[in-house]
N, CA, C and O atoms as a Tripos MOL2 file, in Angstrom:
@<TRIPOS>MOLECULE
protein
  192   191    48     0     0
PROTEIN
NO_CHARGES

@<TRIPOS>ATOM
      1 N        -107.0520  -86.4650  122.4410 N.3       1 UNK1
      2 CA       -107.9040  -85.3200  122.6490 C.3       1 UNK1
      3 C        -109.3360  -85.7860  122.9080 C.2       1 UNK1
      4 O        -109.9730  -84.9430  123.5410 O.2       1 UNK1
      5 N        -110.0850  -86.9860  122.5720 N.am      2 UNK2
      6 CA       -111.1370  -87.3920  122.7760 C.3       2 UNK2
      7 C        -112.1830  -86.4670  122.3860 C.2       2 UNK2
      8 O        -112.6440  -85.8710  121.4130 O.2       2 UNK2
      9 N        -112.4660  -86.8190  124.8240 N.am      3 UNK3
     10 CA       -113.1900  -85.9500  125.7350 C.3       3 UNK3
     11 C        -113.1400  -84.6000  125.1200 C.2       3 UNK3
     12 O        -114.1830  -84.1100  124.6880 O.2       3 UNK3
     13 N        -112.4340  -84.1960  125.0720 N.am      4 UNK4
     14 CA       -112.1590  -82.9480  125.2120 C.3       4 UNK4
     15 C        -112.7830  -81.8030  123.9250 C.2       4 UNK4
     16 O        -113.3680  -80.7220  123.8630 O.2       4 UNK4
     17 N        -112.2870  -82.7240  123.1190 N.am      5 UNK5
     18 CA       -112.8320  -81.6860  121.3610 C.3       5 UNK5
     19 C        -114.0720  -82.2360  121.5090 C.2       5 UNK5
     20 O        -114.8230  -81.2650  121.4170 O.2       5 UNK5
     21 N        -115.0090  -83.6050  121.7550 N.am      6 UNK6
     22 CA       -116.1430  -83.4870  121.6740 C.3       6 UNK6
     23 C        -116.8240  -82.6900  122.4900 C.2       6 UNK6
     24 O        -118.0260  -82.9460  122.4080 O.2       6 UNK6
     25 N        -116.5120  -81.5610  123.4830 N.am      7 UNK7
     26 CA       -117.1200  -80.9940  124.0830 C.3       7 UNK7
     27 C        -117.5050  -79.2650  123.3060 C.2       7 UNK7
     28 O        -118.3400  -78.4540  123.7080 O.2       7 UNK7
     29 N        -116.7170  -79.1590  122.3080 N.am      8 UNK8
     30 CA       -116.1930  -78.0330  121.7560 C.3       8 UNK8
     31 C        -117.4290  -77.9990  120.8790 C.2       8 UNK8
     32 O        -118.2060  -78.9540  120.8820 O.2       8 UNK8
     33 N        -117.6040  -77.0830  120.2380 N.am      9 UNK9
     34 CA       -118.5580  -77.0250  119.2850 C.3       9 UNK9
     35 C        -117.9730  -76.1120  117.7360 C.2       9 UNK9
     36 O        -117.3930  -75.0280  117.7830 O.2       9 UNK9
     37 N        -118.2270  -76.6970  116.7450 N.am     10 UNK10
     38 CA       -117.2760  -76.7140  115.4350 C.3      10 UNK10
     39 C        -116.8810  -75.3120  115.0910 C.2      10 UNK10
     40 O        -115.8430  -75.0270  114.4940 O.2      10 UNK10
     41 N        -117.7910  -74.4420  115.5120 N.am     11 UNK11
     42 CA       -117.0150  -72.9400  115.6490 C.3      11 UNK11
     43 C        -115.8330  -73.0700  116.5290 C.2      11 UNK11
     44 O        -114.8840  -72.3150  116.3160 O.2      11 UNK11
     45 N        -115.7870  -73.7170  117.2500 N.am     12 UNK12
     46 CA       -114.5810  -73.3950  118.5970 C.3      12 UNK12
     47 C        -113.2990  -74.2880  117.8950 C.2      12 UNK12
     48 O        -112.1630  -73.9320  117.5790 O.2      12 UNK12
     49 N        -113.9070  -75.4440  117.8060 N.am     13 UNK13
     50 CA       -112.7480  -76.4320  116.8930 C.3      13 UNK13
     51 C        -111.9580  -76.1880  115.5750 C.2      13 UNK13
     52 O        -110.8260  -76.5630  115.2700 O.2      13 UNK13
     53 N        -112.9300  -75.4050  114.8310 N.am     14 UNK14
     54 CA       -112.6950  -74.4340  113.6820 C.3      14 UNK14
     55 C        -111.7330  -73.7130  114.1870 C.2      14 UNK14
     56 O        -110.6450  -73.8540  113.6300 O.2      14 UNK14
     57 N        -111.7790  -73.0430  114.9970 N.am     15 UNK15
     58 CA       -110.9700  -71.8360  115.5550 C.3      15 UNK15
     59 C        -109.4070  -72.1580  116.0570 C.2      15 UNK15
     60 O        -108.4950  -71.5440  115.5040 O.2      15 UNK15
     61 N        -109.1540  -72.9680  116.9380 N.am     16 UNK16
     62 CA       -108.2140  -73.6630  117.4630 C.3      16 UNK16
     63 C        -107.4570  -74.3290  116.5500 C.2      16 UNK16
     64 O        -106.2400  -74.3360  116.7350 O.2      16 UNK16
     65 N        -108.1660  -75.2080  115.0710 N.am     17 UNK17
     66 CA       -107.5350  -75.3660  114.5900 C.3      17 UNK17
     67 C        -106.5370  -74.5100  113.6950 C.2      17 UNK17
     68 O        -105.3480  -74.8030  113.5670 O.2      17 UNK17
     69 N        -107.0990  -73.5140  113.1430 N.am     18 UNK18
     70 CA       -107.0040  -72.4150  112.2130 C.3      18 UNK18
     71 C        -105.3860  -71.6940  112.8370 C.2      18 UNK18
     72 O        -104.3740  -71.3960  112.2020 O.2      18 UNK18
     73 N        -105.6990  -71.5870  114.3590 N.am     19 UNK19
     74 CA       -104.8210  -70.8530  114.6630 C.3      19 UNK19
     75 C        -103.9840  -71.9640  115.2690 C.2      19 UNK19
     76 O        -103.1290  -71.4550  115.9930 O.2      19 UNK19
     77 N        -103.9060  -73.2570  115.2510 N.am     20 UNK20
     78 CA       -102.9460  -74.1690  115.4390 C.3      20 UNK20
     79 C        -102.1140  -74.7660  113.9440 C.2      20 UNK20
     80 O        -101.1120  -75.4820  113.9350 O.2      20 UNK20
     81 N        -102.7650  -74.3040  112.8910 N.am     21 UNK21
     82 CA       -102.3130  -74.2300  112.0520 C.3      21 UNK21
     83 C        -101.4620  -73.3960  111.1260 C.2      21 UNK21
     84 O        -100.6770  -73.9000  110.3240 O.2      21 UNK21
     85 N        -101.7190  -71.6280  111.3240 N.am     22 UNK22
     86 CA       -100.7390  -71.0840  111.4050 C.3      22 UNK22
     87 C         -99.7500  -70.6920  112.1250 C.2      22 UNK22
     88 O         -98.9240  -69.9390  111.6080 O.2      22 UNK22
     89 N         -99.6040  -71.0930  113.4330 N.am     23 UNK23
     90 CA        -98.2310  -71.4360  114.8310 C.3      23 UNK23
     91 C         -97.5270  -72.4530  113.5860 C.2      23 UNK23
     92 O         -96.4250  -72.4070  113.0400 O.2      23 UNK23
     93 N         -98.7330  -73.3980  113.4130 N.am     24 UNK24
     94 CA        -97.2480  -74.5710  112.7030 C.3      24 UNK24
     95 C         -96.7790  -74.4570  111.0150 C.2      24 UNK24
     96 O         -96.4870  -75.4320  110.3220 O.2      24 UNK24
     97 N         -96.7890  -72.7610  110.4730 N.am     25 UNK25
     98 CA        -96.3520  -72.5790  109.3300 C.3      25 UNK25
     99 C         -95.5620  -71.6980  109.7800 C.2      25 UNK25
    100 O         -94.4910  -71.6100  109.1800 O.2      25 UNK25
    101 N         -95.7880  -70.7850  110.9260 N.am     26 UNK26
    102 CA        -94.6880  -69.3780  111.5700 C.3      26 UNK26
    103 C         -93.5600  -70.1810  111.4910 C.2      26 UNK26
    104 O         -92.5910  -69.8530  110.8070 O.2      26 UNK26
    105 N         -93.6390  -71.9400  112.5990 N.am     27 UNK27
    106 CA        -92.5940  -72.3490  113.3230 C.3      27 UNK27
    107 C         -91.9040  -72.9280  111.7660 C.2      27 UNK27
    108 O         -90.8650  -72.4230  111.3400 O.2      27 UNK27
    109 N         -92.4790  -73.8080  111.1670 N.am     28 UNK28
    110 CA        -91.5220  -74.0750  109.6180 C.3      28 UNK28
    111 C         -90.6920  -73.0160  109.0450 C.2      28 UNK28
    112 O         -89.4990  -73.0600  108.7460 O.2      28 UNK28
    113 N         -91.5830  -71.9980  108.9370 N.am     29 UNK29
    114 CA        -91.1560  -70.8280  107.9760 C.3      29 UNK29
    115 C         -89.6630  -70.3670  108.5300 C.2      29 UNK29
    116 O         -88.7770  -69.9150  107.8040 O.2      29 UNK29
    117 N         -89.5540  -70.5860  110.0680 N.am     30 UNK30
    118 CA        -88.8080  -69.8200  110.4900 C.3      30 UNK30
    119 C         -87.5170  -71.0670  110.8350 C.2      30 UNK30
    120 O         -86.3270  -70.7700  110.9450 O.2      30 UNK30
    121 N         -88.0220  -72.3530  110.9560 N.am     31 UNK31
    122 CA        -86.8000  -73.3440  110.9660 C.3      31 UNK31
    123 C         -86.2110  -73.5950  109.2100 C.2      31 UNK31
    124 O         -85.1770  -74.1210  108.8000 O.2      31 UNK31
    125 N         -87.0530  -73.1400  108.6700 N.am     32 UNK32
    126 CA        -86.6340  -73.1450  107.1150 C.3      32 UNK32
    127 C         -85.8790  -72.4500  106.9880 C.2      32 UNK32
    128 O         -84.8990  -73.0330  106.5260 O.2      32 UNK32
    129 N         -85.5480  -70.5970  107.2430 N.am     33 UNK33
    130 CA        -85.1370  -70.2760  107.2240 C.3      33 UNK33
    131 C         -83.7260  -70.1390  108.4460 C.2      33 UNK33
    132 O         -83.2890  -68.9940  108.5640 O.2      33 UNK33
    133 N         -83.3620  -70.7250  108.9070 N.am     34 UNK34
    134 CA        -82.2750  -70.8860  109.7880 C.3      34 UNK34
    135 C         -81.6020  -71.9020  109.0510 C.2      34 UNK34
    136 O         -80.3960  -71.6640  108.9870 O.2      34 UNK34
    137 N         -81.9440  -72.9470  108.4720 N.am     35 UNK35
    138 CA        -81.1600  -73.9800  108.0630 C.3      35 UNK35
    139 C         -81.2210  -73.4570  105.7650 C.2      35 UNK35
    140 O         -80.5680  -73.8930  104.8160 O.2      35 UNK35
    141 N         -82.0650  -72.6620  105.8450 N.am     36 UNK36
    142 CA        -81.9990  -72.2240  104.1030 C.3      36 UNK36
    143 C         -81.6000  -71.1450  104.1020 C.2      36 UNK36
    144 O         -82.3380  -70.2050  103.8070 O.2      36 UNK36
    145 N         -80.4580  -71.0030  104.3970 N.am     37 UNK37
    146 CA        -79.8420  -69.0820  104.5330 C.3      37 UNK37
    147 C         -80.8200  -68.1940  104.1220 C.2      37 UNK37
    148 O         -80.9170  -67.7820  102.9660 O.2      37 UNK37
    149 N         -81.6110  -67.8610  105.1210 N.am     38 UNK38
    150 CA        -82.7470  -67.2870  105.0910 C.3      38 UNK38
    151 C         -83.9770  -67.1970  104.5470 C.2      38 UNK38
    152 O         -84.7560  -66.2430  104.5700 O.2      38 UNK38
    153 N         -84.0990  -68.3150  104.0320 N.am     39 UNK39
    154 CA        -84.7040  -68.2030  102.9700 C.3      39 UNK39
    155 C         -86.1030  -69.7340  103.1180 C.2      39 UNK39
    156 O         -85.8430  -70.8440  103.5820 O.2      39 UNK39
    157 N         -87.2010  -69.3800  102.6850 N.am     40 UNK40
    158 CA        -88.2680  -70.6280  102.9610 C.3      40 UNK40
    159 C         -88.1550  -71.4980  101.7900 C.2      40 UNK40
    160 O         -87.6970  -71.1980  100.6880 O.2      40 UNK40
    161 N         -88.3830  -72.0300  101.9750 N.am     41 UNK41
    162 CA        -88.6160  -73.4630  100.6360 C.3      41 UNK41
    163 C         -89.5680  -72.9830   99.6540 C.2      41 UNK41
    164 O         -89.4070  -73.1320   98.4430 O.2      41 UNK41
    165 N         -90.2750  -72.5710  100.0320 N.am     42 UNK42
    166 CA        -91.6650  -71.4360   98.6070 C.3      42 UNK42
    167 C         -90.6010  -70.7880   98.1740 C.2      42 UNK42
    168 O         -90.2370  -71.0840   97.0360 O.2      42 UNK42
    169 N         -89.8710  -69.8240   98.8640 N.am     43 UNK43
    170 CA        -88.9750  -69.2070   98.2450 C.3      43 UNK43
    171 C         -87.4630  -69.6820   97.2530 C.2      43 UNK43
    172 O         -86.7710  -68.9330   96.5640 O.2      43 UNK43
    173 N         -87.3720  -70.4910   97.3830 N.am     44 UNK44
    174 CA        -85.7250  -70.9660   96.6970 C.3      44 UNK44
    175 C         -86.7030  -71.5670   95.6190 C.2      44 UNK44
    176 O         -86.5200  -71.1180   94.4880 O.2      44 UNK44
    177 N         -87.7740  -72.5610   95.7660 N.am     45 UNK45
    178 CA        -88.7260  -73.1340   94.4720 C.3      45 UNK45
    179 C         -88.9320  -71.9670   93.8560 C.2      45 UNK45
    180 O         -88.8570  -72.4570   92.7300 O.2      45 UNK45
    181 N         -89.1380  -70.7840   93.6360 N.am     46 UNK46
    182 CA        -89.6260  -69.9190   93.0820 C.3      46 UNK46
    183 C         -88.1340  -69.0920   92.6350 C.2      46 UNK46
    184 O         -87.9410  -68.3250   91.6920 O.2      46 UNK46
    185 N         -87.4880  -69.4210   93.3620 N.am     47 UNK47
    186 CA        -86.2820  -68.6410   92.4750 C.3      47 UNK47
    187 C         -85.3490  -69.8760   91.5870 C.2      47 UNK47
    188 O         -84.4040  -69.4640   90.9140 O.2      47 UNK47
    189 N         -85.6230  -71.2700   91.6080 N.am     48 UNK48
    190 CA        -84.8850  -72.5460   90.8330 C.3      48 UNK48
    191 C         -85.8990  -72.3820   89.8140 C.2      48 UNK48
    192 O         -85.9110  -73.1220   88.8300 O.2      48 UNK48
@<TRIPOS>BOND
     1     1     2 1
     2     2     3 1
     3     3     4 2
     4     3     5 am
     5     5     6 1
     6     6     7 1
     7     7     8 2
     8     7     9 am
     9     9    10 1
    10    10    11 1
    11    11    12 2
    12    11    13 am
    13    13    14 1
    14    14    15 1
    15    15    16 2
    16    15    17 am
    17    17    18 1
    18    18    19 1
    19    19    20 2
    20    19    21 am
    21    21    22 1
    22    22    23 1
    23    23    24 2
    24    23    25 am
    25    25    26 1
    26    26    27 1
    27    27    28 2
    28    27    29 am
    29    29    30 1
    30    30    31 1
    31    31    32 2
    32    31    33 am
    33    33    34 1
    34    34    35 1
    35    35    36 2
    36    35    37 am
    37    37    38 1
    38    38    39 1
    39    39    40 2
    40    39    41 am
    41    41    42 1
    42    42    43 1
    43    43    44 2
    44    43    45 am
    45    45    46 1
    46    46    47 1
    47    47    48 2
    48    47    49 am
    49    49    50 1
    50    50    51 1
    51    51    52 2
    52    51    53 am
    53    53    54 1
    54    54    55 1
    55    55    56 2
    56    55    57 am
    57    57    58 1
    58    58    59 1
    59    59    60 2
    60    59    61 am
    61    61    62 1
    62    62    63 1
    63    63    64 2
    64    63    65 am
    65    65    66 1
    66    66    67 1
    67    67    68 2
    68    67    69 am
    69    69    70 1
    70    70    71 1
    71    71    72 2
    72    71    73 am
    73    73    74 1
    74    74    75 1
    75    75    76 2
    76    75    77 am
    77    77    78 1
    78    78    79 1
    79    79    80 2
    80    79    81 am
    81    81    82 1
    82    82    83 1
    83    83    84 2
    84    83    85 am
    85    85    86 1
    86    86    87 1
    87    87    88 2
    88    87    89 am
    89    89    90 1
    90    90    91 1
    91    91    92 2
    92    91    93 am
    93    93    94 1
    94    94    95 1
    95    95    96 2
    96    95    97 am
    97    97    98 1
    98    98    99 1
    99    99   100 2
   100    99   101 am
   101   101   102 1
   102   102   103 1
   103   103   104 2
   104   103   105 am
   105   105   106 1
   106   106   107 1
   107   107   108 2
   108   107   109 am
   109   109   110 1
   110   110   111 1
   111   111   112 2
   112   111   113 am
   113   113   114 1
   114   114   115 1
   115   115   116 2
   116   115   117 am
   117   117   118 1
   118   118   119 1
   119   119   120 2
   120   119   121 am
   121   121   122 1
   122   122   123 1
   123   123   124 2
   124   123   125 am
   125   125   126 1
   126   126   127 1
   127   127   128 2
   128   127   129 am
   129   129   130 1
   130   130   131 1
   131   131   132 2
   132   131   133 am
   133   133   134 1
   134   134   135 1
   135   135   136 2
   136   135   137 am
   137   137   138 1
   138   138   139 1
   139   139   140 2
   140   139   141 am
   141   141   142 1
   142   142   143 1
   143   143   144 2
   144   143   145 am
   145   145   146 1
   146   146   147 1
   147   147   148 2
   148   147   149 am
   149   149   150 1
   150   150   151 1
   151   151   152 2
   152   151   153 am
   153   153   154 1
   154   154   155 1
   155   155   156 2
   156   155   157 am
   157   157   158 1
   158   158   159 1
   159   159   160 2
   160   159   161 am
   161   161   162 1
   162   162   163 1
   163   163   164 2
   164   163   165 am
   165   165   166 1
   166   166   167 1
   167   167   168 2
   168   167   169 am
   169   169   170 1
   170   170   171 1
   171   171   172 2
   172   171   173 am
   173   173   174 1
   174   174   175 1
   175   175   176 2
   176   175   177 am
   177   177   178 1
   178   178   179 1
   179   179   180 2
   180   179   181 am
   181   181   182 1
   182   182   183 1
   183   183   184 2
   184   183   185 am
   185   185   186 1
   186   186   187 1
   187   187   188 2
   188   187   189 am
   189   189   190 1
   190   190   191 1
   191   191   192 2
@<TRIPOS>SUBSTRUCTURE
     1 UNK1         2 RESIDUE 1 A UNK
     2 UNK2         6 RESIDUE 1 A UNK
     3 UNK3        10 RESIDUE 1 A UNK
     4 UNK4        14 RESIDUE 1 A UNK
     5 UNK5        18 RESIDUE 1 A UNK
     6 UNK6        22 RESIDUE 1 A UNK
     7 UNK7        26 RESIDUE 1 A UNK
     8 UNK8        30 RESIDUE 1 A UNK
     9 UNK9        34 RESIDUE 1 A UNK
    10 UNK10       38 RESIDUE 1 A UNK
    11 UNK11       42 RESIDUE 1 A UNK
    12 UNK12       46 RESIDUE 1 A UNK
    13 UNK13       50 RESIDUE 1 A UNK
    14 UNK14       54 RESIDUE 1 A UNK
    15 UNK15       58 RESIDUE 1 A UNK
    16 UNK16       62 RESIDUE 1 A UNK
    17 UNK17       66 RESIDUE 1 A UNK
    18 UNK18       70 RESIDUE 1 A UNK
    19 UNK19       74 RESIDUE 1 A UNK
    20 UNK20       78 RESIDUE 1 A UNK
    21 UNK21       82 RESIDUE 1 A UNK
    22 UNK22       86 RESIDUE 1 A UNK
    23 UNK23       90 RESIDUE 1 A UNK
    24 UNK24       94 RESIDUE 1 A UNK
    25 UNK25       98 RESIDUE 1 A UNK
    26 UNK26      102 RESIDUE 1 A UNK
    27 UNK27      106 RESIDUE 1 A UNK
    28 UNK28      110 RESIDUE 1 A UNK
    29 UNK29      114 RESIDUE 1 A UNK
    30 UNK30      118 RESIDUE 1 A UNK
    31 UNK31      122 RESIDUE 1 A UNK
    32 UNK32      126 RESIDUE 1 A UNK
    33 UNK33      130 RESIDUE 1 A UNK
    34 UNK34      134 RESIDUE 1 A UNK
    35 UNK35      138 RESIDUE 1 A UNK
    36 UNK36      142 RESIDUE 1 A UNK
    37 UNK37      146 RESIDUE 1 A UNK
    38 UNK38      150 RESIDUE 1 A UNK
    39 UNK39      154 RESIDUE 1 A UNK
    40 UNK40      158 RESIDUE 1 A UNK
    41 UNK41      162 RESIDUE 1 A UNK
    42 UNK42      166 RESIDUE 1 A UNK
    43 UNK43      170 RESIDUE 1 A UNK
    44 UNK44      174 RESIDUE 1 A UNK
    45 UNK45      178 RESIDUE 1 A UNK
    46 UNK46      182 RESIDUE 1 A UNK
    47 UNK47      186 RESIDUE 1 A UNK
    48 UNK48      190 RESIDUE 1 A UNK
């Protein structure tokens, strides 16, 4: 990423990350639940 994020300014980088970070808890949450009969890993810890 270099070039590229140094051009950004920490509001913008802030931002991108934030929302690149919840894409990559939707996409867990939802491969968790396909392979944990429905269910997320927060969730089965909280019911063991």
């Amino acid at each position: 990423m270099g070039e590229a994020v140094s051009m950004l300014s920490d509001e913008d980088l802030d931002s991108f990350l934030t929302e690149f970070q919840y894409l990559l808890e939707c996409w867990l949450n939802e491969y968790e639940r396909q392979v944990f009969n429905n269910k997320t890993l927060k969730e089965l810890i909280r019911e063991g």
